[in-house]
C-alpha positions as CSV (number, residue, x, y, z in Angstrom):
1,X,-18.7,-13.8,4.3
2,X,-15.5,-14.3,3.2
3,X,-11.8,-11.5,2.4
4,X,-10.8,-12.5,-1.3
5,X,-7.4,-11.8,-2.3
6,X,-6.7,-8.6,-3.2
7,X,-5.0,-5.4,-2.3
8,X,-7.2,-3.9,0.1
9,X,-7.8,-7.5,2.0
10,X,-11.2,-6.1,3.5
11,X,-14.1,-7.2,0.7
12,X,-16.6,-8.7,1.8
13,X,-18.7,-11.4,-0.7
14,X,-21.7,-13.2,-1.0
15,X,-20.5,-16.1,-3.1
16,X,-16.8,-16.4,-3.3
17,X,-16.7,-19.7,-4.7
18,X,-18.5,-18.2,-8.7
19,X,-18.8,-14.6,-8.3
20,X,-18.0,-11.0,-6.8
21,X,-19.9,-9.1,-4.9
22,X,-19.2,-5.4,-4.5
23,X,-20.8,-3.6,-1.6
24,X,-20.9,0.2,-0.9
25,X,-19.3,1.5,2.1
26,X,-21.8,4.6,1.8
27,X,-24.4,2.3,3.1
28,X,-23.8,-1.3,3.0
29,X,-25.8,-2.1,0.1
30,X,-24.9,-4.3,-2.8
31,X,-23.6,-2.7,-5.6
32,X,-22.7,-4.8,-8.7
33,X,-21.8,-8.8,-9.1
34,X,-19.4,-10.3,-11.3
35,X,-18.6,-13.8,-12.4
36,X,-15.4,-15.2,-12.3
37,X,-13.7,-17.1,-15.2
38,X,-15.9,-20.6,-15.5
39,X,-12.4,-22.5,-15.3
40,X,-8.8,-22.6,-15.3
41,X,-9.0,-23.7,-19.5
42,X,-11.1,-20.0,-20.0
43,X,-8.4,-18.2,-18.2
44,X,-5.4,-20.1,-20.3
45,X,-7.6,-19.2,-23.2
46,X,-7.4,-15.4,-22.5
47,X,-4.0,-15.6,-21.5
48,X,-2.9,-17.2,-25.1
49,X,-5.4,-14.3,-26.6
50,X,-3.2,-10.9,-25.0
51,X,-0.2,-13.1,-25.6
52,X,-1.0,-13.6,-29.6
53,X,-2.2,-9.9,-29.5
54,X,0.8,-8.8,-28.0
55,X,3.0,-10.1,-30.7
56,X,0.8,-7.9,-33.2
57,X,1.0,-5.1,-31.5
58,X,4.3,-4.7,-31.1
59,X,5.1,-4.9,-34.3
60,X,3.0,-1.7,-34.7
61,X,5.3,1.4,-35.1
62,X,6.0,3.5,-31.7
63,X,4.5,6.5,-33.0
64,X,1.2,4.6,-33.7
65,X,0.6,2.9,-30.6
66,X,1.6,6.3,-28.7
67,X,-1.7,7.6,-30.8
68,X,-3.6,5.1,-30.2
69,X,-3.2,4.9,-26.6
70,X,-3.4,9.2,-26.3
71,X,-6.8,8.4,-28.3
72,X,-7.8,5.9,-25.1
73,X,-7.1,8.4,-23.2
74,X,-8.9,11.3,-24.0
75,X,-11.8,9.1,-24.7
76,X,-11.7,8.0,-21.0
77,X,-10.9,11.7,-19.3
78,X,-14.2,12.9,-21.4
79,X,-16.2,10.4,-19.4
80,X,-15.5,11.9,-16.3
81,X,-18.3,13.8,-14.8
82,X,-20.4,10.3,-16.3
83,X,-18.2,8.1,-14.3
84,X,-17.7,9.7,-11.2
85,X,-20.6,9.2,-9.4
86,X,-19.9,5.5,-9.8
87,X,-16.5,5.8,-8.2
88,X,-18.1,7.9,-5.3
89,X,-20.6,4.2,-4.7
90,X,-18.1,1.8,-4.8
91,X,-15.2,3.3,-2.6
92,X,-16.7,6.2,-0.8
93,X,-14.8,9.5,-1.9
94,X,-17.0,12.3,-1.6
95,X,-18.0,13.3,-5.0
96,X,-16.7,16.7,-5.0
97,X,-13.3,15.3,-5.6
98,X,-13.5,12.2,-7.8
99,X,-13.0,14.4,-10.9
100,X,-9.3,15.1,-9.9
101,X,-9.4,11.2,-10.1
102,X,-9.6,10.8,-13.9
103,X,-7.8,14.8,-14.7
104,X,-4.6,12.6,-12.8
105,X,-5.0,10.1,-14.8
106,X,-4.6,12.4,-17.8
107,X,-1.7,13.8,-16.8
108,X,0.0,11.6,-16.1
109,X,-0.6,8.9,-19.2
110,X,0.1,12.6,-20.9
111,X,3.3,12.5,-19.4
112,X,4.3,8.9,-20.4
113,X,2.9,9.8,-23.9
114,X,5.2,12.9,-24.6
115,X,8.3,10.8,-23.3
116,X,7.6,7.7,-24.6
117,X,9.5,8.1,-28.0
118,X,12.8,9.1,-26.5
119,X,12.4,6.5,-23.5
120,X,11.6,3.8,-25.6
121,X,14.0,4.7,-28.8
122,X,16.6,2.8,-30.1
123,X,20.3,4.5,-28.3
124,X,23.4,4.0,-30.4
125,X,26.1,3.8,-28.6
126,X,29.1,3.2,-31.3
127,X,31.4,6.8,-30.0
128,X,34.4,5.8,-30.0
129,X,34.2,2.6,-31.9
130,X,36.3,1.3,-34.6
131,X,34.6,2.0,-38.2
132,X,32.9,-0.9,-39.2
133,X,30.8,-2.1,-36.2
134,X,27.3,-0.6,-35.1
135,X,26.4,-1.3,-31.6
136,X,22.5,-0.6,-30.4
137,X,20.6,-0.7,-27.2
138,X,16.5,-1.5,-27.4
139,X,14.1,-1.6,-25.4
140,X,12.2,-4.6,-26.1
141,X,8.6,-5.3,-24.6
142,X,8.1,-8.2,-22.0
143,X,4.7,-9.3,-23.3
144,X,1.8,-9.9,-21.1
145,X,1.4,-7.8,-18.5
146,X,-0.8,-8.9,-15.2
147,X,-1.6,-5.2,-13.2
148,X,-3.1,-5.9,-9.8
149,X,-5.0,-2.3,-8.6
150,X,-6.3,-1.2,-5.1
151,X,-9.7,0.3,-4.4
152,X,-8.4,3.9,-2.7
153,X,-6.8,5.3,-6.2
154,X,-8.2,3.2,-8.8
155,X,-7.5,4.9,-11.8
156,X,-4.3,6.6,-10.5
157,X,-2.8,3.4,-9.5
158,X,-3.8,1.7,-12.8
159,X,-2.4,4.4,-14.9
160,X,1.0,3.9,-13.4
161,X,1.7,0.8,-15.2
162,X,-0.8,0.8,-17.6
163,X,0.1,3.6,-19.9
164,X,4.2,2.6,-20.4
165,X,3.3,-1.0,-20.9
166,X,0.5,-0.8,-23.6
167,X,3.2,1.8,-25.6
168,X,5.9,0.0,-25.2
169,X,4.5,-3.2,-27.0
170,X,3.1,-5.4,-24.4
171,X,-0.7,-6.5,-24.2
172,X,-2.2,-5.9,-20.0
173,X,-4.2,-7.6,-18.3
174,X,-6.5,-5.7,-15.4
175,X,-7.4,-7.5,-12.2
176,X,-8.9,-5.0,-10.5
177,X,-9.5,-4.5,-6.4
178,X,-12.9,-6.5,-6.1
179,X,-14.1,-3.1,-4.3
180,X,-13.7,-0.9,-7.6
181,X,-15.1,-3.6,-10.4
182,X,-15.9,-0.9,-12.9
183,X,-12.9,1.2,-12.8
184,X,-10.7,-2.2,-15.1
185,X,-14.1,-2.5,-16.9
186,X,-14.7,1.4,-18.0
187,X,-10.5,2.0,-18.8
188,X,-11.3,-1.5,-21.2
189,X,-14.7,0.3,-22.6
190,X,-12.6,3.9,-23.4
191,X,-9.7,2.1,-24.8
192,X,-11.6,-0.7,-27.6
193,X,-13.5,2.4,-28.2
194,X,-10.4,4.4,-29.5
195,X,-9.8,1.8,-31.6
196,X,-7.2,-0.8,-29.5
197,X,-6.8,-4.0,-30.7
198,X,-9.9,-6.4,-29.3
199,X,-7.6,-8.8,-26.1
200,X,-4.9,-6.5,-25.9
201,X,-6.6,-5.2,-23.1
202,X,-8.7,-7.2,-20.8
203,X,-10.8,-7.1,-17.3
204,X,-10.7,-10.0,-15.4
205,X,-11.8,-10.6,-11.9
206,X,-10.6,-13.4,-10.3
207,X,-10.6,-15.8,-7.6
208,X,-7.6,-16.5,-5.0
209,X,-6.7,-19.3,-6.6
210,X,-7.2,-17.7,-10.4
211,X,-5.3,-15.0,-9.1
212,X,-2.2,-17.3,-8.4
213,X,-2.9,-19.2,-11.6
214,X,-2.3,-16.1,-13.5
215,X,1.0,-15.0,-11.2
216,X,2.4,-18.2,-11.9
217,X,1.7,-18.7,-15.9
218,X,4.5,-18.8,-18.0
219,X,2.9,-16.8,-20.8
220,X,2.8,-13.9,-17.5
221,X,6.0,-12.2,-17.5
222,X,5.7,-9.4,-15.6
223,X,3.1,-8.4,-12.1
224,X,2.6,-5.1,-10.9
225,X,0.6,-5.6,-7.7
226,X,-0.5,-2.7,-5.2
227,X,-1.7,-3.6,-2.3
228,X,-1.3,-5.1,1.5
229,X,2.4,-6.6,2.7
230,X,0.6,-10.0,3.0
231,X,-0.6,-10.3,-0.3
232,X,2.7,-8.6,-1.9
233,X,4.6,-11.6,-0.4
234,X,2.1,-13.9,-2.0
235,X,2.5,-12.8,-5.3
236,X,6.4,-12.9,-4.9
237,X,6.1,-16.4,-3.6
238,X,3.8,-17.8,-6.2
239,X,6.0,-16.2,-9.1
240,X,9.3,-18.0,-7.5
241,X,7.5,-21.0,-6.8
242,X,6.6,-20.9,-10.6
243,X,10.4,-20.7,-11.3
244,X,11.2,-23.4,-9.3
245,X,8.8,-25.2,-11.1
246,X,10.3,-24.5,-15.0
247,X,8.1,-21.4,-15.5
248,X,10.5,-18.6,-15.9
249,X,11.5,-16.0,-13.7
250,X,9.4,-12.9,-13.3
251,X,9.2,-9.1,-13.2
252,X,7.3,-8.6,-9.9
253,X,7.1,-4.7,-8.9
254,X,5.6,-4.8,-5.7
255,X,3.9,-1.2,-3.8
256,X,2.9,-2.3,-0.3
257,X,2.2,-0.7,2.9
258,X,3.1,2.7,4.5
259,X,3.2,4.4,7.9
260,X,4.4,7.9,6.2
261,X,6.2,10.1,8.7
262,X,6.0,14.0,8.8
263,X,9.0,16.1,10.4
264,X,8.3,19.3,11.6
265,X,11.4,21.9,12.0
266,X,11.7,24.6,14.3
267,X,12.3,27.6,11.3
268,X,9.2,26.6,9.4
269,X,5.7,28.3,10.0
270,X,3.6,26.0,12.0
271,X,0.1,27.1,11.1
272,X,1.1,26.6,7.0
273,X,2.6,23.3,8.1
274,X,-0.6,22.3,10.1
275,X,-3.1,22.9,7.2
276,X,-0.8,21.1,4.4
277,X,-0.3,18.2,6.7
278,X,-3.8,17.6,8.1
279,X,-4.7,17.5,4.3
280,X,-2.2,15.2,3.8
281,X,-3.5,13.0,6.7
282,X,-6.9,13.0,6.1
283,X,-7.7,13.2,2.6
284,X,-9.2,10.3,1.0
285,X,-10.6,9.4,4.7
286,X,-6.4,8.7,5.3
287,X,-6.5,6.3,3.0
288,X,-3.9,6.3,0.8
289,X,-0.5,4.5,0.5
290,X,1.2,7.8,1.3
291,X,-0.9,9.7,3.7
292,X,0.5,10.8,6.5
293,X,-0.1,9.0,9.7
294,X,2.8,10.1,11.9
295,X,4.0,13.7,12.8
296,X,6.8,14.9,14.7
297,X,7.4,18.4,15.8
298,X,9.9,20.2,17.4
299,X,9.4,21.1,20.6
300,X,10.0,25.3,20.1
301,X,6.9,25.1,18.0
302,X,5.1,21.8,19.2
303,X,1.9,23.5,20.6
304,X,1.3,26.1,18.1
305,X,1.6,23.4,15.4
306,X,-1.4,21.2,17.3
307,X,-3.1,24.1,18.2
308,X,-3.5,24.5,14.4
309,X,-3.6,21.3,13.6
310,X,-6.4,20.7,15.8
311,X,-8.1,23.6,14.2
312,X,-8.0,22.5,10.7
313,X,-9.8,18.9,11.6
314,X,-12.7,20.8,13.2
315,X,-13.2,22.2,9.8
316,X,-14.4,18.9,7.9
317,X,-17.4,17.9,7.2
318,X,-18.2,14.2,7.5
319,X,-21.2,12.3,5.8
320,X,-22.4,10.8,2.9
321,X,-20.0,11.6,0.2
322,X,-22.4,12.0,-2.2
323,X,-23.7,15.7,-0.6
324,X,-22.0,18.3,-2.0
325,X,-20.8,19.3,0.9
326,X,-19.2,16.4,2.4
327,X,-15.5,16.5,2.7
328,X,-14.7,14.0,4.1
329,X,-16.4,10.3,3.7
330,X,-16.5,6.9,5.1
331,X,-13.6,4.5,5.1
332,X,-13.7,1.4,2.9
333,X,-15.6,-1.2,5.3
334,X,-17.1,-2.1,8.7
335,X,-13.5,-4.1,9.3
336,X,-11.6,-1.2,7.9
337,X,-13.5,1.3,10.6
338,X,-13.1,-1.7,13.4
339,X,-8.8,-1.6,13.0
340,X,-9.0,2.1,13.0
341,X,-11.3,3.0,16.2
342,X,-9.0,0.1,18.1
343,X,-5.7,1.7,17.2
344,X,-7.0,5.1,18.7
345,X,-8.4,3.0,21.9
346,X,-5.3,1.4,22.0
347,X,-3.4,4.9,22.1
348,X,-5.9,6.3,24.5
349,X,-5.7,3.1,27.0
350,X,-1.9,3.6,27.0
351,X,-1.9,7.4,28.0
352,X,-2.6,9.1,24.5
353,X,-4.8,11.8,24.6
354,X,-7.4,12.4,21.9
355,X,-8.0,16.4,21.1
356,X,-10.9,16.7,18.8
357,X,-14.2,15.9,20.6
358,X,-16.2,13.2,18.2
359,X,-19.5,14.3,18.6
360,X,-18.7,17.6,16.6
361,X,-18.7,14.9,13.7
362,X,-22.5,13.1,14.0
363,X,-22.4,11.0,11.2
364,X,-19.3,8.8,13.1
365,X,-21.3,6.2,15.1
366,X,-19.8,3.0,16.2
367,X,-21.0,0.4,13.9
368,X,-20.6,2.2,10.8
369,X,-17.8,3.1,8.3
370,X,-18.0,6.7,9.1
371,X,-14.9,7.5,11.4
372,X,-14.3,10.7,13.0
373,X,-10.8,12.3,12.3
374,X,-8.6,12.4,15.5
375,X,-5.6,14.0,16.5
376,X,-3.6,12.4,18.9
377,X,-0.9,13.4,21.3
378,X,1.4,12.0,24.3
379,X,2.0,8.8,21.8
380,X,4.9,6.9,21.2
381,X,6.4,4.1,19.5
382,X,4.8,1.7,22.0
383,X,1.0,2.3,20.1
384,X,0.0,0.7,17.0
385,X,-1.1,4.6,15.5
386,X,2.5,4.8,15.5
387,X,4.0,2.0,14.4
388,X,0.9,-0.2,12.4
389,X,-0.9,0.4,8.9
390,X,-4.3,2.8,10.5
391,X,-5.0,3.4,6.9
392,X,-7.4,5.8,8.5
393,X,-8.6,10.0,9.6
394,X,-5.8,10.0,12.3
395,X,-2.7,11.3,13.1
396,X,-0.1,11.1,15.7
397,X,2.3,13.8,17.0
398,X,5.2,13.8,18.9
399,X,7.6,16.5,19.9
400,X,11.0,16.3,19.3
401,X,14.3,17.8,20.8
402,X,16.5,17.9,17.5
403,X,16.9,16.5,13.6
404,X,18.6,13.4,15.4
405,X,15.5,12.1,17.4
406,X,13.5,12.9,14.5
407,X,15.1,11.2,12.0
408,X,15.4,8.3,14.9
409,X,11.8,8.5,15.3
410,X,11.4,8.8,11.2
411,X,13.7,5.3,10.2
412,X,11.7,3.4,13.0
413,X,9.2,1.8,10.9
414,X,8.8,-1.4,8.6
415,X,8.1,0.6,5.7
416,X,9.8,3.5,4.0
417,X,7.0,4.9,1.2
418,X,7.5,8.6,2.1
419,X,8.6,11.4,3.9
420,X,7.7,14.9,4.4
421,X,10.4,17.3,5.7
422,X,8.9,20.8,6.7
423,X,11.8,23.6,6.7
424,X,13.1,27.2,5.2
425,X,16.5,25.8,5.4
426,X,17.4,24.1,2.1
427,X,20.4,22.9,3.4
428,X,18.9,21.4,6.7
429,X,16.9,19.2,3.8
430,X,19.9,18.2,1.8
431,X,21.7,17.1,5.2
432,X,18.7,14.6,6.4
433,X,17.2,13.7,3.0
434,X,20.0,10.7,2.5
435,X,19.6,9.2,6.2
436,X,15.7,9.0,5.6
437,X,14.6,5.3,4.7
438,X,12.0,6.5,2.3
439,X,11.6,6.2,-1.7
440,X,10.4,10.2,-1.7
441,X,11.1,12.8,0.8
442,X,9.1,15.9,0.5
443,X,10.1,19.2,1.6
444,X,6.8,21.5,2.4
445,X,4.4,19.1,0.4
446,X,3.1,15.8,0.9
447,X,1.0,13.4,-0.5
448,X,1.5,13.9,-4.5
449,X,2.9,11.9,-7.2
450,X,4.7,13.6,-9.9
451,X,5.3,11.5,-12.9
452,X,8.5,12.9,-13.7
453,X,9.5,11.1,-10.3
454,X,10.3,7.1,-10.1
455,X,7.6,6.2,-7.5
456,X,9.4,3.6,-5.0
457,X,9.9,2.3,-1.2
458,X,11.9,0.5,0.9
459,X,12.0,-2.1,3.4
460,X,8.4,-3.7,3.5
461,X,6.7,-1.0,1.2
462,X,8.3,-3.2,-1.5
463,X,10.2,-3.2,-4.5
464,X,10.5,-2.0,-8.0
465,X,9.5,1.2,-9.7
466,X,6.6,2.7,-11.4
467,X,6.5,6.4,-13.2
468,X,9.1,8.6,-14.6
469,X,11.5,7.4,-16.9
470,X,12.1,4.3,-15.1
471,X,8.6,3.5,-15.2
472,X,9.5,2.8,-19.1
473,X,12.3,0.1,-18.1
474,X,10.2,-1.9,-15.8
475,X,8.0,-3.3,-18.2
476,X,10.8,-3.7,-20.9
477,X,13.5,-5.4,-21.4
478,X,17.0,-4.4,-23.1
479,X,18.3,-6.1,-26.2
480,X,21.6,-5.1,-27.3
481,X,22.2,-5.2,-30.9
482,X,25.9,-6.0,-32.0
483,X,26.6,-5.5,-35.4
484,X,30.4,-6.2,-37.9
485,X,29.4,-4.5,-40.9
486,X,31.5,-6.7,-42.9
């Protein structure tokens, strides 16, 4: 069995070589196959089809793509009680939460679609001029538009990039995580349906070596790719070694790992913090690029908080996410549930001490992607669950003396996705929130996107923006129009 390229790197396949195998994490079965493209010609072919495409489309006017693509949209959000059991198969999440899934979507292609005519107009900029000249800035589309999505938020992630770049003018191009096939395939079905253009929007999944084909083509301008650190780097390798080589320099916006750090204060209430936090940490089965997987707390109200901490992970219920009244389901594969039980023996062996007693959870037996959450305490920066990717039901907590060895504690980390701070003192936030390495820091709420927000990291989380205004400028480019009226 083999790992094919992709964001979650954990897929396994039955022939890599011709086509994708999807299997379900619910019980190892096989779910769908796929073909990949029968040659490097094909995939050329396809490219040169969203490219031609693109250069109709964006001759359509703004206010017509923007209801063509709302159109999409709705069509897609009306599927969802149809297309969430489907979802619930191929990565796992218990089926009483997949419709949030496609009602995020929604909002926030909504969100891009009500701004999109001011974002994307025309600004003049002649105050102050002498008469006689006219001086315009434009936003001008980029063209083809490779998006790279991850299994644990399929449509979520998608919509990110999707939305802006299809309104904008450009033509996209879905490779989707090998785990979630259908999720590219049903966004293509709901948007020819409202009437898009046939190859302004295609599904395509790929091989490794397709993959780098398309990173590298010179009729690919721009690559949005979610996923693992390792794979990130290949994509910003291939598209420089693609430069080197005459094929124009690329747009890469890269969102990569996360170890996301929560700080608990001394003036906040520890049993609100606990309950918001857990859900934050365990939601999704932990997997998601911002859960959070690290907690410090200071030490006035350390034990209270993991009393109540403690208290809330007692309270799920793990199993086959497609019961009604699962809550919490299994993690993406056998590896997947492998790393994660290793990084809590790892703690453990190293004097950790794990507080919630597995066999309250008897669905979680070794050998099997079902993983019982964990709280662990008396860690430190010496275990992987503090320092590595877990991408899993666990968090760590240490106590802290003050806002210094917290935000010590916080900035010691490869990545820098997000951060929660939990306080009553506003002006405790304000002092901290500039020394935290993070793209978002929270105060009393974790794990959310709002679109009005650029969505961004640092240090090995990656580069580049997606949502909010900014979302708008990363898959554009400005044209400045310089006019003598003479």
């Amino acid at each position: 069995m083999a790992t094919l390229y992709d964001s979650d790197k954990q897929l396994n396949v039955a022939d890599p070589a011709t086509t994708l195998t999807t299997i379900s994490p619910i019980d190892g079965s096989p779910l769908l196959t796929r073909p990949y493209p029968p040659s490097t010609a094909h995939l050329d072919a396809l490219v040169q089809q969203a490219h031609d495409v693109h250069r109709q489309w964006r001759k359509v006017p703004l206010k017509d793509r923007i209801r063509a693509v709302h159109n999409a949209v709705d069509h897609l959000a009306s599927r969802a009680l149809d297309l969430g059991p489907e979802l619930t198969a191929q990565m796992g999440r218990p089926r009483r939460y997949t419709p949030a899934e496609f009602a995020t979507f929604k909002d926030r292609a909504t969100w891009f679609l009500d701004h999109a005519d001011k974002a994307l107009a025309d600004e003049n900029v002649d105050e102050g001029r002498p008469e006689g000249f006219t001086r315009i800035i434009r936003r001008a589309p980029l063209g083809v538009c490779l998006l790279v999505g991850a299994w644990n938020f399929p449509y979520m992630i998608t919509v990110n990039a999707l939305i802006p770049a299809l309104v904008a003018g450009n033509s996209v191009l879905l490779k989707p995580s090998p785990q979630t096939p259908l999720v590219a395939e049903r966004i293509q079905e709901s948007f020819e349906a409202a009437g898009l253009p046939s190859g302004l929007l295609q599904t395509l999944h790929l091989t490794p070596p397709q993959m780098d084909h398309l990173v590298a083509h010179p009729l690919v301008p721009f690559v949005s790719f979610t996923g693992s650190v390792a794979n990130g780097k290949r994509v910003e390798k291939t598209a420089a070694d693609a430069a080197q080589r005459g094929g124009g320099f690329k747009v890469v916006g890269l969102e990569l790992g996360g170890k996301d750090a929560a700080y608990v204060r001394e003036d906040c209430d520890p049993a609100y913090a606990a309950e918001n936090i857990v859900d934050g940490a365990m939601f999704n089965s932990g997997q998601s690029c911002c859960s959070i997987e690290r907690v410090y707390v200071h030490e006035s109200i350390y034990d209270r908080f993991v009393e109540e901490a403690v208290k809330v992970v007692k309270e799920y219920k793990l199993g086959d996410p497609r019961d009604d009244e699962t809550t919490l389901g299994p993690v993406i594969s056998l590896r997947s549930a492998a790393t994660i039980r290793e990084h809590i023996a790892e703690a453990v062996s190293k004097g950790a001490k794990a507080l919630v007693d597995e066999t309250l959870f008897p669905a979680a037996k070794a050998g099997t992607t079902y993983v019982a959450p964990q709280v662990l305490v008396d860690v430190d920066h010496g275990m992987k669950v503090m320092t590595e990717e877990t991408f899993g039901p666990v968090m760590g907590i240490m106590k802290v003396k003050d806002d210094a060895e917290a935000l010590q504690l916080i900035n010691d980390s490869p990545y820098g996705l997000t951060c929660s701070l939990w306080t009553n003192d506003t002006d405790a936030y304000y002092a901290l929130v500039d020394d935290i390495d993070a793209g978002t820091v929270y105060r009393n709420r974790s794990d959310m996107l709002d679109p009005a927000l650029p969505w961004t990291g640092y240090k090995e989380t990656g580069r580049g923006v997606s949502l909010s205004r900014f979302g708008f400028d990363a898959v554009t480019k400005a044209k400045s129009l310089h006019l003598r009226n003479v």
